[in-house]
GUVOZA-391660 format. One line per 3 residues: number of its first residue (from 1); for each residue x, y, z of N, C-alpha, C, O. Coordinates in steps of 0.02 Angstrom, whole numbers. Layout:
! residues N
NUM = X:Y:Z:X:Y:Z:X:Y:Z:X:Y:Z ~ ...
END
This chain:
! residues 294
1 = -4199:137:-1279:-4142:94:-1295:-4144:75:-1369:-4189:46:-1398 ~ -4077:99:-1397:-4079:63:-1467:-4076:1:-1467:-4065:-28:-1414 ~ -4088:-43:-1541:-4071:-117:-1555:-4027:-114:-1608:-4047:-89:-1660
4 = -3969:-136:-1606:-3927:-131:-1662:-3902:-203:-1677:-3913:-244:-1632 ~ -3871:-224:-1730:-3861:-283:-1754:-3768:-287:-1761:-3736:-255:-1803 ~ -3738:-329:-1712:-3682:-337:-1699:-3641:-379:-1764:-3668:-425:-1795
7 = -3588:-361:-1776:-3544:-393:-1800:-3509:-452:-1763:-3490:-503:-1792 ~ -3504:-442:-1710:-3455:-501:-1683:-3472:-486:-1606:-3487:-427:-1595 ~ -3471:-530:-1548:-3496:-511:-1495:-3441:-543:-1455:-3427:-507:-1407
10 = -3394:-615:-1459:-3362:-630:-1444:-3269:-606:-1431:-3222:-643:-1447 ~ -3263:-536:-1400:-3174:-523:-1400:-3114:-565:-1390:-3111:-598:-1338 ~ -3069:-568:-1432:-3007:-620:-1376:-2951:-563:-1353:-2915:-542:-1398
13 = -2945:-545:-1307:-2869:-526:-1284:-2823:-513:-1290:-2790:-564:-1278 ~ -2794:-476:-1302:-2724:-485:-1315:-2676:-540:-1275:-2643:-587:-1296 ~ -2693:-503:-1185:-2659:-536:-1118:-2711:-537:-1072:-2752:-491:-1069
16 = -2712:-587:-1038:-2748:-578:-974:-2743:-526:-939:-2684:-507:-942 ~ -2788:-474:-892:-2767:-439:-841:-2753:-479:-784:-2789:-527:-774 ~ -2703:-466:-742:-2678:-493:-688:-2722:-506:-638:-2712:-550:-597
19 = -2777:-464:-639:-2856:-470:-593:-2900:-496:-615:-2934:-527:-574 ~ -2919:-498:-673:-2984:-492:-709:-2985:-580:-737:-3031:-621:-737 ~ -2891:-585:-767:-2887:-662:-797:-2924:-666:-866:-2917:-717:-901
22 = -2963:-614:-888:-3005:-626:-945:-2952:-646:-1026:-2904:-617:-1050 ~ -2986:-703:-1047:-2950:-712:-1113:-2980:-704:-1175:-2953:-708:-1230 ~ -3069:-684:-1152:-3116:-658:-1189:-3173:-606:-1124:-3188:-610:-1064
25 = -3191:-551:-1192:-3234:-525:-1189:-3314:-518:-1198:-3323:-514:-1259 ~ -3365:-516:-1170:-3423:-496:-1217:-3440:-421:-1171:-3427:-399:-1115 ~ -3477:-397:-1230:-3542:-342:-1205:-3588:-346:-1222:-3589:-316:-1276
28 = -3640:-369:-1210:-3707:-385:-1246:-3743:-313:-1246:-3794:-309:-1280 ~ -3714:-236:-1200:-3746:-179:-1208:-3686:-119:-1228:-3631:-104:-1204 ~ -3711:-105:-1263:-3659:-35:-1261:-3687:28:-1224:-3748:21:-1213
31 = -3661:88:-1199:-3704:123:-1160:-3677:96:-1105:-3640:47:-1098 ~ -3706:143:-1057:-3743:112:-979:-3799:172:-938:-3786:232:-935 ~ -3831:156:-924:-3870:166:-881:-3839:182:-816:-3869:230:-792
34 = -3790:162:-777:-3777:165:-711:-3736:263:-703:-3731:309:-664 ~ -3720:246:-758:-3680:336:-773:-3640:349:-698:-3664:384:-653 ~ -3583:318:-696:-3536:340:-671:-3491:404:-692:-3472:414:-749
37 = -3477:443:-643:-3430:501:-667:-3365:481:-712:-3352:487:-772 ~ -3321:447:-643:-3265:422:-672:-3276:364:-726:-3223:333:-725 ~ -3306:343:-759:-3297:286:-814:-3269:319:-873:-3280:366:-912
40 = -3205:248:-855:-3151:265:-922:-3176:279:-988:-3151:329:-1014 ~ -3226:242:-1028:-3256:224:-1077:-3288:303:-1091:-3304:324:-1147 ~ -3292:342:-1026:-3335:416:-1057:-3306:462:-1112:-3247:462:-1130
43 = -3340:488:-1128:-3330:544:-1204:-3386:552:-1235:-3440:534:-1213 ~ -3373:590:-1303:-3422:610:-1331:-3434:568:-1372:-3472:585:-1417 ~ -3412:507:-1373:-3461:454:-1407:-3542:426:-1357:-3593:399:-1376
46 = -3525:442:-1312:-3589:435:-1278:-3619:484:-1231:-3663:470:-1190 ~ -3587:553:-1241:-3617:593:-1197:-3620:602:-1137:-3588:560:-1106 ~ -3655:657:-1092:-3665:664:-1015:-3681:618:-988:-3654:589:-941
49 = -3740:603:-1023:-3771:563:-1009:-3755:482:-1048:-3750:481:-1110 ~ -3750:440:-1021:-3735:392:-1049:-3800:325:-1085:-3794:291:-1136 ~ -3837:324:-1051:-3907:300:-1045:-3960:313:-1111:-4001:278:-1140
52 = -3934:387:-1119:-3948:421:-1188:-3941:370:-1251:-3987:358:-1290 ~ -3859:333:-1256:-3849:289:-1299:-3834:235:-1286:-3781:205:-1299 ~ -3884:217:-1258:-3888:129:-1205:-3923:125:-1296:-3960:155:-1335
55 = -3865:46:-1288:-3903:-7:-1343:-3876:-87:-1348:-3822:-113:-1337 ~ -3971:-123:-1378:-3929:-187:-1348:-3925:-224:-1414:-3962:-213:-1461 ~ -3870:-276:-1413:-3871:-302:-1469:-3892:-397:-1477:-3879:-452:-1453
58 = -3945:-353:-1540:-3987:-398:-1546:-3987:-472:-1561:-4027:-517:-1549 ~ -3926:-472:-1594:-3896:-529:-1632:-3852:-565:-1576:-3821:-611:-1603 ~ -3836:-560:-1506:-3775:-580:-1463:-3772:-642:-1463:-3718:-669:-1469
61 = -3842:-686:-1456:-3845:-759:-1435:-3849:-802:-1498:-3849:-862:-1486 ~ -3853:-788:-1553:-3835:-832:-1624:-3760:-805:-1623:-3717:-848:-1622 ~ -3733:-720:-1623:-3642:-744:-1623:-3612:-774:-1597:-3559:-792:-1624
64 = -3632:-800:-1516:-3592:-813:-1463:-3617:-898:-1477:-3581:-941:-1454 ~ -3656:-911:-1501:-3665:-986:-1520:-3610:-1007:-1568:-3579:-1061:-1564 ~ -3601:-965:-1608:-3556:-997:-1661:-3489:-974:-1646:-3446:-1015:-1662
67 = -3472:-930:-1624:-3401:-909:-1596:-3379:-968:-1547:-3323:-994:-1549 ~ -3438:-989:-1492:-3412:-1039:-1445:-3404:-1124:-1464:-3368:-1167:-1439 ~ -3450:-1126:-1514:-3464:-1205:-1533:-3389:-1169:-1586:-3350:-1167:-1539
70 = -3361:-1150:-1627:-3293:-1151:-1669:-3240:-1141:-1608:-3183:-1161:-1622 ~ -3248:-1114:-1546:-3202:-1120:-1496:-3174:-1184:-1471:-3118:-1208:-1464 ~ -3255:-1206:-1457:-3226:-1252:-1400:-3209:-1341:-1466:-3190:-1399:-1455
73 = -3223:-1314:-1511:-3204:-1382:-1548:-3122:-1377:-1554:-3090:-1425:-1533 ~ -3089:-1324:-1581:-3045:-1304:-1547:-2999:-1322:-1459:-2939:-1329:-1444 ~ -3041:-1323:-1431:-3018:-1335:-1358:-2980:-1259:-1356:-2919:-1259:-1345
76 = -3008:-1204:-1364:-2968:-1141:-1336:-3027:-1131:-1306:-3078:-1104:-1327 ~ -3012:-1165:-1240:-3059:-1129:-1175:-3017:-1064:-1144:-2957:-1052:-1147 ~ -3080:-1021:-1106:-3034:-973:-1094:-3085:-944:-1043:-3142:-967:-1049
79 = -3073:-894:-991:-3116:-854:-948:-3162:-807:-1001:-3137:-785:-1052 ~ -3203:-799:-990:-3236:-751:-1037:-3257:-708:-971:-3264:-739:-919 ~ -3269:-624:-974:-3283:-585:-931:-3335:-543:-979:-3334:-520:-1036
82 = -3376:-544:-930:-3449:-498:-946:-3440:-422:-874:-3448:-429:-814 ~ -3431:-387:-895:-3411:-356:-960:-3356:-314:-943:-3343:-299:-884 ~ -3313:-288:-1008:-3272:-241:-1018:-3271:-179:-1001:-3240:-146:-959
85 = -3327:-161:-1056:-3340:-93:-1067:-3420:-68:-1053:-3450:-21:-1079 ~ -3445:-120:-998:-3523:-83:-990:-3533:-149:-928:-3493:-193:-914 ~ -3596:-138:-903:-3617:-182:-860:-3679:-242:-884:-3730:-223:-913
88 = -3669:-300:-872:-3713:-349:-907:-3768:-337:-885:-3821:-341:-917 ~ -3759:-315:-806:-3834:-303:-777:-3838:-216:-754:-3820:-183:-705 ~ -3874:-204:-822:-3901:-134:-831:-3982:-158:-813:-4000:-216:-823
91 = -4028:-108:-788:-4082:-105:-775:-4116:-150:-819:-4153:-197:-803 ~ -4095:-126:-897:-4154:-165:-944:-4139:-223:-942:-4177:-265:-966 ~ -4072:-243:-908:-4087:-333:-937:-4108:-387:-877:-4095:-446:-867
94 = -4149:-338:-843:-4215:-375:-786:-4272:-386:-858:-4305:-435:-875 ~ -4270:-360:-869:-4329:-369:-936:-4309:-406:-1009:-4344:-451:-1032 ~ -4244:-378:-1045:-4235:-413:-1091:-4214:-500:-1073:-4240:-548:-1100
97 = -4166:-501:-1024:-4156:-563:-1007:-4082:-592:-1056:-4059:-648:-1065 ~ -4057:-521:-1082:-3973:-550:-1126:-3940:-583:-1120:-3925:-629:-1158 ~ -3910:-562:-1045:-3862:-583:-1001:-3871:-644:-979:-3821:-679:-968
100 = -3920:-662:-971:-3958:-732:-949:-3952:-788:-1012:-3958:-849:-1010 ~ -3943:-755:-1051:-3968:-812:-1140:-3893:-829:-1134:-3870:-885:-1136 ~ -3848:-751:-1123:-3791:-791:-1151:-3752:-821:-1101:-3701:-847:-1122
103 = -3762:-825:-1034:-3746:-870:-981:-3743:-934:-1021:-3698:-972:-1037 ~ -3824:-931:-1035:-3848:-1019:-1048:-3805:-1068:-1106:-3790:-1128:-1104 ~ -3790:-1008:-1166:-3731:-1030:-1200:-3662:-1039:-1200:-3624:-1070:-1237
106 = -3651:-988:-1120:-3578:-1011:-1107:-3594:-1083:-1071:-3575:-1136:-1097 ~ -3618:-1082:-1029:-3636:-1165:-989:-3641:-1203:-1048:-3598:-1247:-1049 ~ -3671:-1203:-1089:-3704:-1250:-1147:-3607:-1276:-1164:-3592:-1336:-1167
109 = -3565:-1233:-1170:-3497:-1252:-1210:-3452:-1262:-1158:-3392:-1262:-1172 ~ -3474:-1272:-1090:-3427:-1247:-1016:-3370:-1211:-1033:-3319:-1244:-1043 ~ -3368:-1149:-1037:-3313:-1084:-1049:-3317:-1064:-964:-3373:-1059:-939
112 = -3287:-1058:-942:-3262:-1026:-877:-3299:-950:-897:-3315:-931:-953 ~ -3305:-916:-835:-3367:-853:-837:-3328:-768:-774:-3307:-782:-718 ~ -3327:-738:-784:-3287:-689:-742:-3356:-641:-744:-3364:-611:-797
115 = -3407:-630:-693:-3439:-565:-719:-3418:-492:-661:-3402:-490:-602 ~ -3426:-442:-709:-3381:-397:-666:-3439:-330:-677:-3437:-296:-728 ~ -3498:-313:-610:-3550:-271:-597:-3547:-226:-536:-3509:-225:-488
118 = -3593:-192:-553:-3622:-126:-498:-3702:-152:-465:-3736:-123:-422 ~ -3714:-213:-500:-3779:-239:-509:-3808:-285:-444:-3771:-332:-458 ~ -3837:-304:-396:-3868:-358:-372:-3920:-400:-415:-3958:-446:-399
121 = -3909:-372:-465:-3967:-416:-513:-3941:-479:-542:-3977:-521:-569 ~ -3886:-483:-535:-3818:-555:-545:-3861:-597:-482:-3857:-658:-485 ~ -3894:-575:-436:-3926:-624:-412:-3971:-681:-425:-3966:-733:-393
124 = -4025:-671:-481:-4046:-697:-513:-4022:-739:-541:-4062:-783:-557 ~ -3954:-749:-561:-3916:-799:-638:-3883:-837:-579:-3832:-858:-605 ~ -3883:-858:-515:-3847:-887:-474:-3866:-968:-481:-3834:-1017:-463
127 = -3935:-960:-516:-3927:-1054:-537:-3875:-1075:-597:-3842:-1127:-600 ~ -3875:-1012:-654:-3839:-1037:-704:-3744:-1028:-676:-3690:-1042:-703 ~ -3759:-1002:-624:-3677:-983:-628:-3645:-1016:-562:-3598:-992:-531
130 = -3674:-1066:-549:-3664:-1115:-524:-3639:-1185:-540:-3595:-1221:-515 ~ -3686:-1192:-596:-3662:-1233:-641:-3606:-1228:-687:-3566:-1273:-699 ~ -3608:-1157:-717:-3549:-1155:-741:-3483:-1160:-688:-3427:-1162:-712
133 = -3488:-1160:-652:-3433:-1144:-574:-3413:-1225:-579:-3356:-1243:-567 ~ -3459:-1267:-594:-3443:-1343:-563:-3428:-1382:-660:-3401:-1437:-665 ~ -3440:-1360:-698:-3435:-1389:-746:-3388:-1354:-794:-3350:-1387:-829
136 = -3390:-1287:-795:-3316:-1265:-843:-3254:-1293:-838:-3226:-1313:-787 ~ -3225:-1292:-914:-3163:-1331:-928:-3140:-1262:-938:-3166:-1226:-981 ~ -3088:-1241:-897:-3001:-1200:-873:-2961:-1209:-929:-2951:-1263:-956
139 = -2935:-1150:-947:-2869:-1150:-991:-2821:-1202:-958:-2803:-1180:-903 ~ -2803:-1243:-967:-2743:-1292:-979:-2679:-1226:-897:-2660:-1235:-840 ~ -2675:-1178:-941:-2625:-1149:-884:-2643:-1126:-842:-2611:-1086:-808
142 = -2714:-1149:-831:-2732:-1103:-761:-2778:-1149:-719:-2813:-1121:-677 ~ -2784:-1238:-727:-2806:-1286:-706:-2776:-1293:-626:-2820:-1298:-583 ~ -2712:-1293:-605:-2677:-1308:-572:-2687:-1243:-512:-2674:-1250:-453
145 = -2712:-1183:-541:-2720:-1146:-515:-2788:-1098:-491:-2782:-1055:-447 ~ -2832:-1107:-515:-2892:-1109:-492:-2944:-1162:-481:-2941:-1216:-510 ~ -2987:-1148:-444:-3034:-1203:-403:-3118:-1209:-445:-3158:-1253:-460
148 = -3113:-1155:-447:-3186:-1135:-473:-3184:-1101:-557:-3140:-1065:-579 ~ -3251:-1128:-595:-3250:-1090:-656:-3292:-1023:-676:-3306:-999:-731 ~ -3304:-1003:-609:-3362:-943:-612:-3337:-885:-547:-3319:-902:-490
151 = -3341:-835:-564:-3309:-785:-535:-3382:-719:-551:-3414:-707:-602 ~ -3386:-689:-477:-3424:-629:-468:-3392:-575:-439:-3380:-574:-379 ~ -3377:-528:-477:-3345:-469:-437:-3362:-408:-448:-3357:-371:-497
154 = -3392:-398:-376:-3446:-330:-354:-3393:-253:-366:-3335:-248:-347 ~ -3424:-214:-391:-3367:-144:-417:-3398:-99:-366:-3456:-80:-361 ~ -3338:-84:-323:-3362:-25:-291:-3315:33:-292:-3256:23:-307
157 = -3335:85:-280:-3286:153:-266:-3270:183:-201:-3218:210:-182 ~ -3346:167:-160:-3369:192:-85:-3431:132:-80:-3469:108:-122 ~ -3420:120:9:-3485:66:31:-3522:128:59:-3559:109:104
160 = -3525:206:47:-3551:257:81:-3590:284:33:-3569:297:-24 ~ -3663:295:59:-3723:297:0:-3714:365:-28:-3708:373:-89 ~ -3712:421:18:-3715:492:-19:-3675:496:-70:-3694:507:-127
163 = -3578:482:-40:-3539:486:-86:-3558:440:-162:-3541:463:-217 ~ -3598:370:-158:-3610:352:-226:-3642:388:-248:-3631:389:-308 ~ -3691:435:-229:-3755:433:-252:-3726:491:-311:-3746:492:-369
166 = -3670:541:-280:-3636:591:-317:-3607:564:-390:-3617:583:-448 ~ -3560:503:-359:-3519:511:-447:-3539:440:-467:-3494:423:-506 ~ -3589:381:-459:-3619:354:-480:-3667:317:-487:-3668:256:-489
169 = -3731:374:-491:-3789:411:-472:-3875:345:-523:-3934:334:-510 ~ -3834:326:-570:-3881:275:-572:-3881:190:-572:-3915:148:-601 ~ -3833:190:-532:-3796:116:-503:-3836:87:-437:-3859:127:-396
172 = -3843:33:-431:-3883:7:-373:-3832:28:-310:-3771:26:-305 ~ -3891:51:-259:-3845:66:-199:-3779:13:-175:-3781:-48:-186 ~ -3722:47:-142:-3665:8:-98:-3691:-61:-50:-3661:-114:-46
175 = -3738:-48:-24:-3779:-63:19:-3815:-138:-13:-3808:-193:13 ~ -3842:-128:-55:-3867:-174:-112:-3811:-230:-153:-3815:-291:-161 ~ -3767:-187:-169:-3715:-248:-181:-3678:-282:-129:-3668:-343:-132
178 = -3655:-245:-80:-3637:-299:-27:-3690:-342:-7:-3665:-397:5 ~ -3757:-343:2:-3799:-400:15:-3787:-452:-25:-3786:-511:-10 ~ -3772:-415:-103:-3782:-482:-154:-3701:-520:-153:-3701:-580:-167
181 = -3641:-490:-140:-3584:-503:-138:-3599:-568:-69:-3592:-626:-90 ~ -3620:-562:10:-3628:-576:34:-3680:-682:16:-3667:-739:34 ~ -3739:-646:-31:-3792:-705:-61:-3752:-747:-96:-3760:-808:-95
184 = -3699:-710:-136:-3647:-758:-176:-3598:-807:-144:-3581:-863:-164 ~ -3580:-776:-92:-3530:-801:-57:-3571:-869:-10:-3545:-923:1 ~ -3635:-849:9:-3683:-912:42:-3676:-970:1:-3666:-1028:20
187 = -3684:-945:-65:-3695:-973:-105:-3653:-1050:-137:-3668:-1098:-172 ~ -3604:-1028:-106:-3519:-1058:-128:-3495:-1019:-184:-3437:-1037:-197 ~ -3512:-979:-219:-3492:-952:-261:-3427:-907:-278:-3437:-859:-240
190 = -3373:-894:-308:-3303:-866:-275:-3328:-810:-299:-3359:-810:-353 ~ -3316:-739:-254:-3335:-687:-252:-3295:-622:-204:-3277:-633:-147 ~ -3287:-560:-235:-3267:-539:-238:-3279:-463:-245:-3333:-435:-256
193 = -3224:-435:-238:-3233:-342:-243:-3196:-315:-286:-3142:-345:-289 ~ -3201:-262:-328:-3153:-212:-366:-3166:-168:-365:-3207:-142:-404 ~ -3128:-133:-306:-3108:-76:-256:-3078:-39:-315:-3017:-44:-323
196 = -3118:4:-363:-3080:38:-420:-3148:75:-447:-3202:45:-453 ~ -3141:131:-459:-3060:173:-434:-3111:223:-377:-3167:246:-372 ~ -3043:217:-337:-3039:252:-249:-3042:335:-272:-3004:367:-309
199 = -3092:351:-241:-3092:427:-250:-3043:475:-199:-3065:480:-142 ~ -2977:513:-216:-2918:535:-188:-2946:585:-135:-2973:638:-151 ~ -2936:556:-55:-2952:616:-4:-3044:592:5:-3070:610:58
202 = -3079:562:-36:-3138:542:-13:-3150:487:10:-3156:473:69 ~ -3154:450:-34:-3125:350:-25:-3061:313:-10:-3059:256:15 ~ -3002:355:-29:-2973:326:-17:-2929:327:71:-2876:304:92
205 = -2978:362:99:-2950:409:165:-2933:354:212:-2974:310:199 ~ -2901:338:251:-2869:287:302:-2927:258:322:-2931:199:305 ~ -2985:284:359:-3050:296:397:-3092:241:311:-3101:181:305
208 = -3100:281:280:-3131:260:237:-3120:173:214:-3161:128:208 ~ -3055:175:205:-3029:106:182:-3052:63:231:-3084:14:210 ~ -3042:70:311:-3056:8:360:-3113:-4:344:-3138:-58:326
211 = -3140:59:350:-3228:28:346:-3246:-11:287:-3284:-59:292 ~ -3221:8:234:-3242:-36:150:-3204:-112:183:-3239:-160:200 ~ -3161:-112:185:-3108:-201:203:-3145:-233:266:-3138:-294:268
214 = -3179:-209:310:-3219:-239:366:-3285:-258:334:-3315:-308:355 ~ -3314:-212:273:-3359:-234:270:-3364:-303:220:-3407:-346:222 ~ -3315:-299:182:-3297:-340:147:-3265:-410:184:-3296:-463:182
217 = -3217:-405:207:-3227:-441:263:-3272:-497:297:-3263:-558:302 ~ -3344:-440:326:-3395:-486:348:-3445:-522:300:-3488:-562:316 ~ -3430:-497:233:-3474:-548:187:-3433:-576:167:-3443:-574:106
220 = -3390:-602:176:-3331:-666:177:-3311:-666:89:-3321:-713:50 ~ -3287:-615:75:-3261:-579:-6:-3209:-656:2:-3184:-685:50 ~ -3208:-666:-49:-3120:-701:-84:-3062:-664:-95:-3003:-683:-93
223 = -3091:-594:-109:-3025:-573:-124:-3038:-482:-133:-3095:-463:-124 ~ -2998:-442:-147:-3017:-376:-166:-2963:-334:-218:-2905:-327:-198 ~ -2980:-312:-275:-2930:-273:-329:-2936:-211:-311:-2979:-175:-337
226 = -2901:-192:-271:-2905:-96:-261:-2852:-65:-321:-2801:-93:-341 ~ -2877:-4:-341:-2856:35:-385:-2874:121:-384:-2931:145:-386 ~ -2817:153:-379:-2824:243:-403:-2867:257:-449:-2880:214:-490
229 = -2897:313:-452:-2927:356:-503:-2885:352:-567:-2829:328:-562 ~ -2906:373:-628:-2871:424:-683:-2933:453:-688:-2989:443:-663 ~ -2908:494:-730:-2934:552:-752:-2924:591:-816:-2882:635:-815
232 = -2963:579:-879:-2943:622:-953:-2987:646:-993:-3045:625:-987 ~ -2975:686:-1031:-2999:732:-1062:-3027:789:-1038:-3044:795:-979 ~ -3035:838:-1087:-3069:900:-1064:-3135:934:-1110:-3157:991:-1115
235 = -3149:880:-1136:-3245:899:-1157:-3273:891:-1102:-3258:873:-1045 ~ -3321:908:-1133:-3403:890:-1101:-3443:860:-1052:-3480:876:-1006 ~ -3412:796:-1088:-3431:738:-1059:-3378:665:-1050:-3389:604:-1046
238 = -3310:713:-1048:-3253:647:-1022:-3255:652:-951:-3260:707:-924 ~ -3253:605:-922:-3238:597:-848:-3189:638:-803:-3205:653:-745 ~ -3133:656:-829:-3113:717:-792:-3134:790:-789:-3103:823:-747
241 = -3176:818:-821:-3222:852:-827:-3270:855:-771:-3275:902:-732 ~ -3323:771:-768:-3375:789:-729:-3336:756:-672:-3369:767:-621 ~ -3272:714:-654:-3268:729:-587:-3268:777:-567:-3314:797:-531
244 = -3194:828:-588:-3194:898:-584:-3241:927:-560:-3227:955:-507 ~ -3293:932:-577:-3359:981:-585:-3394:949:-517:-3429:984:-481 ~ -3382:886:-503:-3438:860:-463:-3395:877:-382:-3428:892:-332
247 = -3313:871:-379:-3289:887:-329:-3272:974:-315:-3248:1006:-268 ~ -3294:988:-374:-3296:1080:-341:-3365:1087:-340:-3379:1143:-362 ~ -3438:1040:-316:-3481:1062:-298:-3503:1036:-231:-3546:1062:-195
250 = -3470:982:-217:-3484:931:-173:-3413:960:-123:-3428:979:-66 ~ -3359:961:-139:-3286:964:-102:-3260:1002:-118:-3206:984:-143 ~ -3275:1093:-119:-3232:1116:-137:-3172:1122:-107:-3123:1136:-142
253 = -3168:1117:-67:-3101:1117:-24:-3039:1079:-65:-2982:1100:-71 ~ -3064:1025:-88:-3025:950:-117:-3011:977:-198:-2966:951:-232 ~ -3050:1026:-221:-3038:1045:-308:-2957:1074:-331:-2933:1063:-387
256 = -2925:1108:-284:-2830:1136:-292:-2815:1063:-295:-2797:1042:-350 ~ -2819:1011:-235:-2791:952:-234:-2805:919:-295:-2759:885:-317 ~ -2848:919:-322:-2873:850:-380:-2832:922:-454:-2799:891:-495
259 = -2833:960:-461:-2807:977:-516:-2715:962:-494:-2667:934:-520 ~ -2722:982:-462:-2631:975:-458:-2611:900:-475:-2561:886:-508 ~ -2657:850:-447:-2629:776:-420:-2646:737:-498:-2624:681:-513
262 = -2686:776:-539:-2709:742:-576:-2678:753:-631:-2719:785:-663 ~ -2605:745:-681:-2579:797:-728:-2584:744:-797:-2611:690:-806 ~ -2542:791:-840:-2570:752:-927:-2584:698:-934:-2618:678:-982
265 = -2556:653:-879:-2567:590:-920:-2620:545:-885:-2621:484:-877 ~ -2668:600:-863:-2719:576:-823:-2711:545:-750:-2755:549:-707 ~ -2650:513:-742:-2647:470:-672:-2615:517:-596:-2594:576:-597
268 = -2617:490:-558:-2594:495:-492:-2532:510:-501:-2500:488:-548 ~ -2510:548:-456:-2414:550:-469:-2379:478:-440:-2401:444:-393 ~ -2325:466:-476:-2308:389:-452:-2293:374:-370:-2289:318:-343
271 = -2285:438:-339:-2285:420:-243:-2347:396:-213:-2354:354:-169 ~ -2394:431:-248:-2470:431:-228:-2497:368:-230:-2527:342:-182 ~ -2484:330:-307:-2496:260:-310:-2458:219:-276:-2483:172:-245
274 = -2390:231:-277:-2350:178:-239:-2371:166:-171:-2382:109:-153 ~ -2379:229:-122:-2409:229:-63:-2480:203:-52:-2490:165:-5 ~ -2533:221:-97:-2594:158:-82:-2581:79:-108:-2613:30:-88
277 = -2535:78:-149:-2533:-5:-165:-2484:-9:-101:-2480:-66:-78 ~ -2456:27:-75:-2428:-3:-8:-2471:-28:46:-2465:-81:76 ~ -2522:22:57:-2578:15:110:-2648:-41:85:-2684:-83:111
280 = -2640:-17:35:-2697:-94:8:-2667:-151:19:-2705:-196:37 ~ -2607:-166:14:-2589:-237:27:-2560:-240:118:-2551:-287:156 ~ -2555:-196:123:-2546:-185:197:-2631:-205:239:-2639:-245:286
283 = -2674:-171:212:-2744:-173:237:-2784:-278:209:-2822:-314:241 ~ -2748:-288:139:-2766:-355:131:-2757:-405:175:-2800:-446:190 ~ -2669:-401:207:-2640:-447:282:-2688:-433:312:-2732:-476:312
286 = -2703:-365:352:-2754:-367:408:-2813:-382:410:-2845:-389:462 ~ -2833:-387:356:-2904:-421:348:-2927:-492:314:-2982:-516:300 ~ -2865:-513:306:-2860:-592:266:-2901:-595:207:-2944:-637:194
289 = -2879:-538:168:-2897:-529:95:-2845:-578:29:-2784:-586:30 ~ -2870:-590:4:-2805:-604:-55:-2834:-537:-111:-2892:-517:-117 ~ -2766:-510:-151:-2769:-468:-196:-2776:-495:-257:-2783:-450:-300
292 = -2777:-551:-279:-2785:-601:-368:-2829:-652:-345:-2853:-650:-288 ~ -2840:-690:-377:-2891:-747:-391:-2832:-785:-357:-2841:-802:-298 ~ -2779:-797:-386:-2721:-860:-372:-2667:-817:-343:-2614:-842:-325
END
């Protein structure tokens, strides 16, 4: 793992995502370790392998001190989401302890907290993100509308081990995050799933879906963001590539379907999506899911 020295660690937003709510960003790693097929973020800035250019930055908890103490004097509180573009809890930060420092500085300024993993290692930070849950001060427009200032939301694709093990092969098992989704929820903690992105004809299969929403379900989720695949580029190491590659070794049957369904502009054809956001919110009623935070 490299150590590199950050310029700025704190993002603001343009807009909230409608799921996510984030009005800031951090990444305390660039890289990841978990090397998902489909991750948007892939290319040849980081290779096949992604892990290759795992790096952490060294400087996060003196930027995020001074970014947050000039914030909050300010009063621009805002959700901050860990993370964007990588996972807070990558293997190494059982050891470095990043993710943990800069918890302590968001609590230290009470900033509301969104973390969004593949990880059960968010288990660990459940004292600090507790506190932040009971003591963060809410954007002004979103007081009236949320309860809690701390948000956990478990990323899945499949709760089915083989299929992870294929397209995202160094991520803690399905199996493993629903326990911890489940510990959170004991916990009082508001918690959650992001059902993204559904693999077409594998995950997202009728069969497939009950079983992910039941299981979700019985660890008493808050809520669930389901979402389609994309799919772009054609190097090396962009994600449509090694899906490609991974469903004509695993499914060939499914490889005519995924080139046809998948065209320039990377996405689903617009019937394809319209019809699972029909059935995802169809499957949310039957299982007393909500699809947003609010």
């Amino acid at each position: 793992m490299q150590v590199v020295i950050a310029k700025s660690i704190l993002n603001k937003t343009k807009r909230r995502d409608p799921w996510f709510l984030d009005d800031y960003t951090i990444n305390p790693y660039s890289g990841c370790s978990f090397n998902c097929l489909y991750c948007y973020i892939r290319g040849s800035q980081y290779g096949v392998n992604m892990a290759e250019k795992l790096s952490i930055k060294s400087n996060a908890v003196d930027l995020l001190e001074r970014a947050l103490a000039l914030r909050a004097r300010r009063k621009q509180y805002g959700i901050i989401v860990l993370s964007s573009a990588t996972d807070s809890y990558l293997q190494f930060e059982e050891r470095e302890l990043l993710t943990r420092k800069l918890l302590e500085v968001i609590l230290h300024y009470r900033f509301p907290v969104h973390i969004i993993t593949k990880s059960n290692l968010v288990c660990r930070d459940f004292d600090l993100l507790k506190q932040i849950n009971a003591e963060a001060i809410l954007p002004l427009d979103l007081q009236d509308k949320l309860t809690h200032g701390a948000f956990i939301t478990f990323s899945f694709s499949t709760i089915d081990a083989a299929i992870a093990k294929i397209f995202e092969p160094g991520a803690p098992s399905p199996e493993l995050r629903l326990e911890a989704l489940g510990k959170a929820r004991s916990e009082g903690l508001c918690s959650g799933v992001s059902l993204m992105p559904l693999l077409p004809f594998i995950s997202d299969t009728g069969v497939h879906l009950d079983q992910m929403f039941a299981a979700f379900q019985s660890m008493s989720a808050n809520y669930i963001f389901p979402a389609t695949l994309a799919l772009y580029g054609s190097g090396p190491s962009d994600n449509r590539t090694l899906v490609l590659r991974a469903v004509e070794q695993h499914y060939p049957q499914l490889l005519t379907k995924y080139q046809r369904l998948f065209g320039t502009d990377g996405k689903l054809p617009l019937y394809y999506r319209k019809a699972f956001a029909e059935k995802a919110k169809a499957l949310c009623l039957q299982y007393g899911l909500k699809d947003r935070l609010f």
